[in-house]
C-alpha positions as CSV (number, residue, x, y, z in Angstrom):
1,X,-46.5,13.6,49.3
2,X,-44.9,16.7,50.4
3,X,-41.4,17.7,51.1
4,X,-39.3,21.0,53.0
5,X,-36.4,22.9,51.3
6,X,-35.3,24.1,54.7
7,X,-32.4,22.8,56.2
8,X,-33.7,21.9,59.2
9,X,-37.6,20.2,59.3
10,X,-39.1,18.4,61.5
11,X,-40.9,15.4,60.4
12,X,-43.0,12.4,61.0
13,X,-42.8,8.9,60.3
14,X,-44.1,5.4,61.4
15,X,-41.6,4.3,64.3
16,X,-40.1,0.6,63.2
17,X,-38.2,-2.0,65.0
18,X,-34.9,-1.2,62.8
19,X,-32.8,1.3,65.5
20,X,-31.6,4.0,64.2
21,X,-28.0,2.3,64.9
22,X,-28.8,-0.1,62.2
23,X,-29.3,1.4,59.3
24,X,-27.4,1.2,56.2
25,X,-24.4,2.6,55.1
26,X,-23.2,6.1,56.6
27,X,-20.8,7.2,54.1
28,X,-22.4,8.6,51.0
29,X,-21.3,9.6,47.9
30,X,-23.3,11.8,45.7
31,X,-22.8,13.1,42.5
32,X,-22.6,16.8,41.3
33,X,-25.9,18.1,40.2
34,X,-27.2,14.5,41.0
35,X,-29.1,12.7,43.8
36,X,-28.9,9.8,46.1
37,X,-31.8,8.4,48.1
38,X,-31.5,7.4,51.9
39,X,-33.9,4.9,53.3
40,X,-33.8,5.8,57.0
41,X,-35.5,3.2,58.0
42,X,-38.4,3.9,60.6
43,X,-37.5,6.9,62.6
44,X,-39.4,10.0,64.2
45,X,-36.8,12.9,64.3
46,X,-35.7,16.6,62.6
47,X,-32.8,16.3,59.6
48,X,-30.5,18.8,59.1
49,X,-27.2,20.0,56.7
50,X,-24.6,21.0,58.2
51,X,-23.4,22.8,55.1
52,X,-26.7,23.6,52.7
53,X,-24.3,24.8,49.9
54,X,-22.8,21.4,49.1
55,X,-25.7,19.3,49.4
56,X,-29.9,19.8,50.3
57,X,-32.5,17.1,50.8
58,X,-35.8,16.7,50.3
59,X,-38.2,13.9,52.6
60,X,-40.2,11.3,50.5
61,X,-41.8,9.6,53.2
62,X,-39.3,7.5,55.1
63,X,-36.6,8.5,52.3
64,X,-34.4,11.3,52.0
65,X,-33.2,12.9,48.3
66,X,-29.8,13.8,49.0
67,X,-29.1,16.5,45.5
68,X,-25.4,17.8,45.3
69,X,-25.0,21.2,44.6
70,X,-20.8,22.0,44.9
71,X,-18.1,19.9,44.9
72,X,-17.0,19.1,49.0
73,X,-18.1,17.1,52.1
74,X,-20.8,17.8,54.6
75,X,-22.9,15.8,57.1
76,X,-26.5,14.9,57.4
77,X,-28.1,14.7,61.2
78,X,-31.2,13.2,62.5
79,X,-32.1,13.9,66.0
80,X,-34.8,11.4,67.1
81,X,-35.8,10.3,70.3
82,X,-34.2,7.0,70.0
83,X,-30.7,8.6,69.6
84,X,-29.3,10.9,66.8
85,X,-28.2,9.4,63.4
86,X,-25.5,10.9,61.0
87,X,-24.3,10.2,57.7
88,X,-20.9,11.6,55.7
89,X,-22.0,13.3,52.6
90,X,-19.2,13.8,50.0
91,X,-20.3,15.6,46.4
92,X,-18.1,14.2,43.8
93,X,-17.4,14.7,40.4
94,X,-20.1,13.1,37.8
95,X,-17.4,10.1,37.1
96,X,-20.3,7.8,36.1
97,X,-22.1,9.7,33.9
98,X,-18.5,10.7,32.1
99,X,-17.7,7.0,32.0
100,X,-21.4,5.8,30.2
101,X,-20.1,8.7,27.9
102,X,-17.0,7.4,26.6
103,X,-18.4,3.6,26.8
104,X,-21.1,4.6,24.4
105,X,-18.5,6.6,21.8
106,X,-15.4,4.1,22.4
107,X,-16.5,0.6,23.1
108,X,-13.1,-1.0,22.3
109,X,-10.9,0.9,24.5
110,X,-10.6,0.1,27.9
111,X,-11.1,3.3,29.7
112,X,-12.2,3.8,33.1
113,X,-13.4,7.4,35.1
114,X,-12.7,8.3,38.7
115,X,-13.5,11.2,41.1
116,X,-10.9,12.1,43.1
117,X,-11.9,15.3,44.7
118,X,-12.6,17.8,41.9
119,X,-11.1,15.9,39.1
120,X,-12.0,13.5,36.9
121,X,-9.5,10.5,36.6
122,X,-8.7,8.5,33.5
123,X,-6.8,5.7,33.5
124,X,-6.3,2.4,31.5
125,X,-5.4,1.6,28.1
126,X,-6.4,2.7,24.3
127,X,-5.6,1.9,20.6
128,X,-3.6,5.0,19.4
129,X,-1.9,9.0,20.6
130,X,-5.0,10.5,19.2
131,X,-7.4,8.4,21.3
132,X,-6.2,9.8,24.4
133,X,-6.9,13.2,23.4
134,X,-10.2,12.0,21.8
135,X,-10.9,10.3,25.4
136,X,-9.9,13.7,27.4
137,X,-11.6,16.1,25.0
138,X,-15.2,13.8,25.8
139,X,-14.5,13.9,29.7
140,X,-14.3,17.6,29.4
141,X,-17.0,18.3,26.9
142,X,-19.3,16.6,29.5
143,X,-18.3,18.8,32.4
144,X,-19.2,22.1,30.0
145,X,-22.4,21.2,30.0
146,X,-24.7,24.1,30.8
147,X,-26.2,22.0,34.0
148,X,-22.7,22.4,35.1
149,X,-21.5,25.5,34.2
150,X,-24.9,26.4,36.2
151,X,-23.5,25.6,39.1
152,X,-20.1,27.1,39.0
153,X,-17.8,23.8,38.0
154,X,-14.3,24.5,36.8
155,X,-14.1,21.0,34.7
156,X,-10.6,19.3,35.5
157,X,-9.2,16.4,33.8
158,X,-6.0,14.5,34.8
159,X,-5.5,11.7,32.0
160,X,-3.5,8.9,32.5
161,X,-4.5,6.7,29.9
162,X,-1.7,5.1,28.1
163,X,-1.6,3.1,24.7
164,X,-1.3,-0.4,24.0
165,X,1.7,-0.9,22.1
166,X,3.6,2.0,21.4
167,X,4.2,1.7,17.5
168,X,7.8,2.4,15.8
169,X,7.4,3.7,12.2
170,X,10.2,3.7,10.0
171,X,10.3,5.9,7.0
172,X,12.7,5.5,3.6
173,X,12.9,8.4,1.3
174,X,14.6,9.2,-1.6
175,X,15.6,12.7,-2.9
176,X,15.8,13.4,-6.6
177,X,16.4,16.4,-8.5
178,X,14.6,16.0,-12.6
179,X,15.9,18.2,-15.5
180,X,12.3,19.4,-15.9
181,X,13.5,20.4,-19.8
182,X,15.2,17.3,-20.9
183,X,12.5,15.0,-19.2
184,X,9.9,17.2,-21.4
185,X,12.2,17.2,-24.6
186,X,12.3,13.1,-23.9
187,X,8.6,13.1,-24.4
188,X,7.7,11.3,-21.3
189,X,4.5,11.9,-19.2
190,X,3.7,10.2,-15.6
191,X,0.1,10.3,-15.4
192,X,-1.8,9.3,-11.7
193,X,-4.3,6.5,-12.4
194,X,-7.0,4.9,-10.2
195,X,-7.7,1.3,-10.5
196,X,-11.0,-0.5,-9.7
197,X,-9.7,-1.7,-6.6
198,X,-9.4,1.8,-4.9
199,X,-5.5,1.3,-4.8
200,X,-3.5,4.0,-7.3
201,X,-0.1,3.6,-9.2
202,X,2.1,5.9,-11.7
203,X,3.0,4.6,-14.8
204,X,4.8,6.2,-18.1
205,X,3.1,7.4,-20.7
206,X,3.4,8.9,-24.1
207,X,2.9,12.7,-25.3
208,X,-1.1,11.9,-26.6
209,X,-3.4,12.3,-23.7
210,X,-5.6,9.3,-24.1
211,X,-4.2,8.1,-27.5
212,X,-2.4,4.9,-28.2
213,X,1.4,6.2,-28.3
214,X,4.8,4.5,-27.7
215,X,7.3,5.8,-25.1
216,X,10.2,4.2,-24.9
217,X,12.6,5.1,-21.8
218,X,15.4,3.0,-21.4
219,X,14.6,-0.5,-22.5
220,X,10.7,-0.4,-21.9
221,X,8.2,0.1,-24.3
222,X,4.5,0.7,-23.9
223,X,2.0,0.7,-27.1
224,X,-1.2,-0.1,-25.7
225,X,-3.9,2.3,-25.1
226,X,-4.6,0.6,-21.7
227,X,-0.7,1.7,-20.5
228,X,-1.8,5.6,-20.8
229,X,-5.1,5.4,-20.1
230,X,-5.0,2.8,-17.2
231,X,-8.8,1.5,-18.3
232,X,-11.6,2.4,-16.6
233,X,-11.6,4.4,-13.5
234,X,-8.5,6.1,-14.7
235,X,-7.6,9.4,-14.6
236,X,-6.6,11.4,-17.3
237,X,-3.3,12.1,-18.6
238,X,-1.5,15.2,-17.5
239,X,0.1,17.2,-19.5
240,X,4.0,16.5,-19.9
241,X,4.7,20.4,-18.5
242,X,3.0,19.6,-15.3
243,X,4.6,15.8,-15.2
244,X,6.1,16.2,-12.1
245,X,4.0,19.4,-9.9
246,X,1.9,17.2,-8.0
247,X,1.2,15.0,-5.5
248,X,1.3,10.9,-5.9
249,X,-0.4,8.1,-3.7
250,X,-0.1,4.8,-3.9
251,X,1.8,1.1,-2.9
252,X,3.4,0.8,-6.5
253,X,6.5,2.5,-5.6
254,X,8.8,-0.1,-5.1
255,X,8.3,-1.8,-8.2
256,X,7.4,0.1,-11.6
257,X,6.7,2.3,-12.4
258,X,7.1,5.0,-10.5
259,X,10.9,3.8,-8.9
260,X,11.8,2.5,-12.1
261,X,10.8,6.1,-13.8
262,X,13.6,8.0,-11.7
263,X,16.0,5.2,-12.4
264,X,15.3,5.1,-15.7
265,X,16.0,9.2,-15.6
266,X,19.2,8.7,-13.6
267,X,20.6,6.3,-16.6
268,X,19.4,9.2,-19.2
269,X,21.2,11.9,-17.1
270,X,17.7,14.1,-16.5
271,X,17.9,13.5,-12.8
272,X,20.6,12.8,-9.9
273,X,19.7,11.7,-6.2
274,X,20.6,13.7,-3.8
275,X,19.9,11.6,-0.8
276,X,18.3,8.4,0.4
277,X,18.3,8.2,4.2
278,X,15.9,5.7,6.5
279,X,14.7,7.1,9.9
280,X,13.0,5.4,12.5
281,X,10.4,7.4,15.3
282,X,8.4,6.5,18.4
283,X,4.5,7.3,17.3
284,X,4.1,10.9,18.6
285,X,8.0,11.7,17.8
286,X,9.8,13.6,15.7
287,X,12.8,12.5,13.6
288,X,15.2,14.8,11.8
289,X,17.1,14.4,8.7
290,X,20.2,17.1,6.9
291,X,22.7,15.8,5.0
292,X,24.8,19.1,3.8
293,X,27.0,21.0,6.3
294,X,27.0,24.8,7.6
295,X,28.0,28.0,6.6
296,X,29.0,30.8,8.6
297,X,27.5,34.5,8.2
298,X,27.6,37.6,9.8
299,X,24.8,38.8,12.2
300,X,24.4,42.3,13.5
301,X,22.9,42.8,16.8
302,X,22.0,47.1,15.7
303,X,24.6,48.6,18.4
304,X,27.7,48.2,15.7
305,X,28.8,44.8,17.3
306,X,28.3,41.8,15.1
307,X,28.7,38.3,15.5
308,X,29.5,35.1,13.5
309,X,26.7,32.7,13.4
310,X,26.0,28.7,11.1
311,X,22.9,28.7,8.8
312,X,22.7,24.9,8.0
313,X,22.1,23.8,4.2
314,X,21.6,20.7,2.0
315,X,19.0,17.9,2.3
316,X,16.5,18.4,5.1
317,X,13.9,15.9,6.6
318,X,11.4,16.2,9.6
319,X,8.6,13.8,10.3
320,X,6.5,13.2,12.7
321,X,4.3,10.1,12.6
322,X,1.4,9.3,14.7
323,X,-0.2,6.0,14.6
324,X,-4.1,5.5,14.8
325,X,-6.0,2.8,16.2
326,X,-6.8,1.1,12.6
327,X,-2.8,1.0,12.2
328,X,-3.0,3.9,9.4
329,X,0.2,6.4,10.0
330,X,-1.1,10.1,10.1
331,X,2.3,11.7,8.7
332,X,3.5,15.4,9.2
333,X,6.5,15.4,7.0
334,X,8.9,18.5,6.2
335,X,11.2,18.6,3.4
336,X,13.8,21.2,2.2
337,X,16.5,21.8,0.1
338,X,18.8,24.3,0.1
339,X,22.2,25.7,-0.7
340,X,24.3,29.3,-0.7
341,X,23.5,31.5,-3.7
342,X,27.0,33.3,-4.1
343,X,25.2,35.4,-6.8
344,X,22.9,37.3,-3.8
345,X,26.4,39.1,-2.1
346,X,26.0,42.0,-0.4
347,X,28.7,43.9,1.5
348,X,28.2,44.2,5.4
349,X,30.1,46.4,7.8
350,X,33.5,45.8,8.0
351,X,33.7,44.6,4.2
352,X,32.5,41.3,5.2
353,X,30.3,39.9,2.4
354,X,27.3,38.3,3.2
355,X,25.2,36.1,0.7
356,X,21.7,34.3,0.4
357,X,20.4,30.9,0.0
358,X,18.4,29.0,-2.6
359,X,15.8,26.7,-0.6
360,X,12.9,25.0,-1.6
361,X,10.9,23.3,1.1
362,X,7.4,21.7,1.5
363,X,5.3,21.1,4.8
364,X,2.3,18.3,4.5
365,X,0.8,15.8,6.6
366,X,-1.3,12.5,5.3
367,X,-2.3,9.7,6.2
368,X,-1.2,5.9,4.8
369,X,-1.3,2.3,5.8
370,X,1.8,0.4,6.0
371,X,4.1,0.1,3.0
372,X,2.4,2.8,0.7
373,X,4.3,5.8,-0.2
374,X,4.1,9.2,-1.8
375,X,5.7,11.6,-3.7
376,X,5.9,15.0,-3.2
377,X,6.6,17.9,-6.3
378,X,7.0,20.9,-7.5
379,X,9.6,22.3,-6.0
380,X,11.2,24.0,-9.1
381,X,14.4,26.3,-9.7
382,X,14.8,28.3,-12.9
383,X,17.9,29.4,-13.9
384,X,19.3,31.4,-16.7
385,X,22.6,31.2,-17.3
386,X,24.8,32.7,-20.6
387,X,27.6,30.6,-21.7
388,X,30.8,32.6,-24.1
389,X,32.7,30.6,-26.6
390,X,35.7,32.2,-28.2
391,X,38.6,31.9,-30.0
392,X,41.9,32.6,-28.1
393,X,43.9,35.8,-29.8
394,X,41.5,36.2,-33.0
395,X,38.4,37.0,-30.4
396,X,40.6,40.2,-28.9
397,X,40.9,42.0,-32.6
398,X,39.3,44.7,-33.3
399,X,35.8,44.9,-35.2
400,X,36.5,41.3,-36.8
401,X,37.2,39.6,-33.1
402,X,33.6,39.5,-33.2
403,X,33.2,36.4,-35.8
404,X,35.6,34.6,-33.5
405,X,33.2,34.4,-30.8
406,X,29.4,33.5,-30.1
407,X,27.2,33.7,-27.0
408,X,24.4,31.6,-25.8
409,X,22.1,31.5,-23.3
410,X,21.0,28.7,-21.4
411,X,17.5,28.2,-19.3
412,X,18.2,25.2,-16.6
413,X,14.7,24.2,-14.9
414,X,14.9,21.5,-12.0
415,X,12.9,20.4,-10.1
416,X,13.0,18.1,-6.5
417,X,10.7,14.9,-5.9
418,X,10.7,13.6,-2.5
419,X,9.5,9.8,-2.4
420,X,8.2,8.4,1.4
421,X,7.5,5.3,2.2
422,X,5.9,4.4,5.2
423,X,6.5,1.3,7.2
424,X,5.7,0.0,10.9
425,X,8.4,-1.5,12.6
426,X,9.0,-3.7,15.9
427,X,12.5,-4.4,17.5
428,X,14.5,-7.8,16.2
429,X,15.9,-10.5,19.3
430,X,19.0,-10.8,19.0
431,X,19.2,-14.6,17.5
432,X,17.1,-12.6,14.4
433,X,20.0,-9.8,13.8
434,X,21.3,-11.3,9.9
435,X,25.1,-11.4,9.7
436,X,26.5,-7.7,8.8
437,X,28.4,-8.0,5.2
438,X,31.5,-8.8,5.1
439,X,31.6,-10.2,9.2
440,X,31.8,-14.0,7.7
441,X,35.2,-12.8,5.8
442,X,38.9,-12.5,6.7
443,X,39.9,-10.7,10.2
444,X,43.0,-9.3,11.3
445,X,45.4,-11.3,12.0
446,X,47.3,-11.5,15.4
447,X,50.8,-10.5,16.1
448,X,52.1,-14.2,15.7
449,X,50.6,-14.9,12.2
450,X,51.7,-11.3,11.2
451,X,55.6,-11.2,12.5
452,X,56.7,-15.2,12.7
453,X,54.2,-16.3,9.9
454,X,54.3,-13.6,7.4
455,X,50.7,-13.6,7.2
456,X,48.8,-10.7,6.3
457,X,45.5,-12.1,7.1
458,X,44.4,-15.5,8.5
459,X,43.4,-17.7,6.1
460,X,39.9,-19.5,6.4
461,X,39.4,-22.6,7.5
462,X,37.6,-24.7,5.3
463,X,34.3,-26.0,6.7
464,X,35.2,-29.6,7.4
465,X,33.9,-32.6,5.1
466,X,31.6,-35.3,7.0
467,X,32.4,-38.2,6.4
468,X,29.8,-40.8,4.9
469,X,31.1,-44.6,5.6
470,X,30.4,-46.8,2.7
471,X,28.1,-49.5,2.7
472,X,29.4,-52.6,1.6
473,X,27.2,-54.4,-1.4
474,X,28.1,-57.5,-3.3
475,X,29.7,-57.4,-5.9
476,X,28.4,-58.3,-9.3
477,X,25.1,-59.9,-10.3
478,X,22.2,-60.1,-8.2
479,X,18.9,-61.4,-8.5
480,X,18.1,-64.3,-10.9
481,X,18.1,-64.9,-14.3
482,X,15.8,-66.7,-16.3
């Protein structure tokens, strides 16, 4: 067996009874740096490529290798005494081979490749935002292969996959600020503890780390070593000055202890909530959150003109949640608090005072199955404050004022716990939309019942009684008597 790299070669083969007319399909499609054999049948003749940079061929007997080399269209010819043959040769993109790629790594999704001139095509349908990049960043690590690269391929990927069911995730949070120094004077201690079954939950402790202690918040009590020690697998007890600086997982929140904890705080005057808003986002959005308002400041542009521009303060939320194909939320989540700090003033030009903000802010992302939550700490503020008591008259005299008055200082530490829950949500019909409060109650009433009638609202009209008809029995005795 031997075979020609020219582009034009003569050749012999065994003359058949299939004309040249007959033979098979005329249009073919190879793939870059692949090949596609041509059976041509029984013919004596001389082949030749009209453009040897896309495509060359090589003869194996009565077949032609047809290898593409660069991405376009060309024509092979035969001249043979019989008549002249030619076939349409179009070099495509390797669609196949980046479709046995992503079948082998993503056997669930439904994802299918096409070549259409030099791009590769994806369309159909996948479990999650993140499998579409996943899906795009395969297709294109396949075409920066070295064979490719070899041969000069600039890889192009047009993705048009789309996902199943676009997911709606609602997210509840709840902003609390703790009195770090009254929670610790209170001798409370939430502690992070793993159970057996991989799941986590908060609970109240005492001040021993591992000892059998009784801390009574409110109007519940715990005196068992398995309450601060959670058993085995637990975790130990942190200490009471670091109660609140971290981070908390788990699906416990809506019950106790850990919503019951800031409740329980609330009643005992060491915390306050700030805000508690619910926000619902498309998977791949983002959803934004302030409750607070704006304040205006002075800006100077360097060429002595100012201008008057907002800053916006108070209780900040961003999140953006992304839904993967296992239903677990990936969560990018931004929280902030802040407000002016009169205490920063400085004077700008024109006497215009300008003043500084107090923010404390926290950027994380994680990921969590439907309903759990977390908790996110250790956003502190330390202040120091001094507090004068005198009395009126006897504090102004001289030398002896000074018995009439006393100074004290005063050290307030807070600090602001953020606590996300996580839900998927789906739109309601509209026969399951519950009644609104208050909707079943009394209306306005119209201009007859409020001018002729007196009426300041309509009354209600009693649901009516059905009536249930009687069934006539005898009367007295029945049955017999022995």
């Amino acid at each position: 067996m031997t075979y020609m790299k020219s582009t034009s070669v003569a050749f012999l083969v065994l003359l058949m009874s299939i004309p040249v007319d007959a033979l098979a399909d005329r249009d073919v499609s190879v793939p870059l740096g692949g090949g596609r054999v041509i059976n041509l049948g029984g013919i004596r003749g001389e082949a030749e490529i009209t453009d040897p940079s896309i495509a060359s061929f090589r003869a194996y007997g009565r077949d032609l290798l047809i290898s593409g080399k660069k991405i376009g269209e060309t024509n092979l010819l035969i001249k043979s005494p019989n008549g002249n043959a030619e076939w349409a040769i179009r070099v495509t993109m390797p669609a196949a081979a980046v479709q046995t790629e992503i079948d082998k790594l993503f056997p669930s999704d439904r994802v299918v490749a096409r070549a259409v001139g030099g791009s590769i095509v994806l369309t159909g349908t996948v479990g999650s935002i993140i499998r579409v990049k996943e899906v795009e960043q395969v297709a294109l690590g396949y075409l920066r292969s070295p064979q490719f690269v070899a041969l000069g391929l600039q890889p192009h990927v047009i993705n048009m996959l789309s996902v199943k069911t676009p997911q709606q995730v609602q997210l509840e949070v709840k902003f609390a600020e703790v009195n770090r120094r009254s929670f610790r004077e209170l001798g409370a201690n939430v502690t992070m503890m793993r159970d057996p079954g991989g799941g986590s939950m908060d609970t109240i402790g005492g001040a021993g780390i591992g000892d059998t202690a009784v801390s009574s918040i409110g109007n519940i009590e715990r005196g068992d070593d398995q309450a601060l020690t959670g058993g085995a697998g637990a975790v130990r007890a942190m200490p009471a000055a670091n109660s609140f600086g971290t981070f908390f997982f788990g699906t416990q929140f809506g019950s106790f202890p850990f919503a019951a904890t800031l409740s329980m705080l609330a009643q005992h005057n060491l915390s306050r909530t700030l805000a508690e808003p619910t926000l619902v986002a498309m998977s791949g959005q983002q959803a934004t959150f302030l409750a607070g308002g704006e304040v205006p400041f002075q800006k100077s542009n360097g060429l002595n003109d100012t201008s008057i521009e907002f800053k916006q303060f108070g209780v900040e939320l961003a999140f953006k949640p992304t839904v993967l194909s296992d239903s677990t939320i990936q969560l990018n989540t931004m929280v902030a608090l802040s407000a002016p700090d009169l205490s920063f003033n400085l004077r700008g030009p024109g006497g215009v005072s300008t003043f500084g903000f107090k923010r404390r802010s926290s950027d994380t992302t994680v990921r969590l199955k439907d309903g759990q939550s977390f908790a996110i700490a250790g956003l502190l503020i330390d202040e120091l404050s001094k507090i004068t008591a005198a009395v009126p008259g006897l504090s102004s005299l001289p030398i002896i004022g000074i018995l009439f008055k006393s100074k004290r200082f005063e050290r307030q530490e807070t600090e602001l716990v953020v606590v996300v829950t996580v839900r998927l949500v789906d739109p309601m019909e509209q026969n399951q939309i519950p009644p609104l409060p208050g909707s079943d109650g009394p209306t306005d009433p119209t201009d007859l019942q409020m001018f002729l009638l007196n009426m300041d609202s309509p009354k209600a009209t009693k649901p009516k009684k059905r009536r249930v008809k009687k069934r006539r029995t005898p009367s007295g005795r029945l049955g017999f008597q022995r």
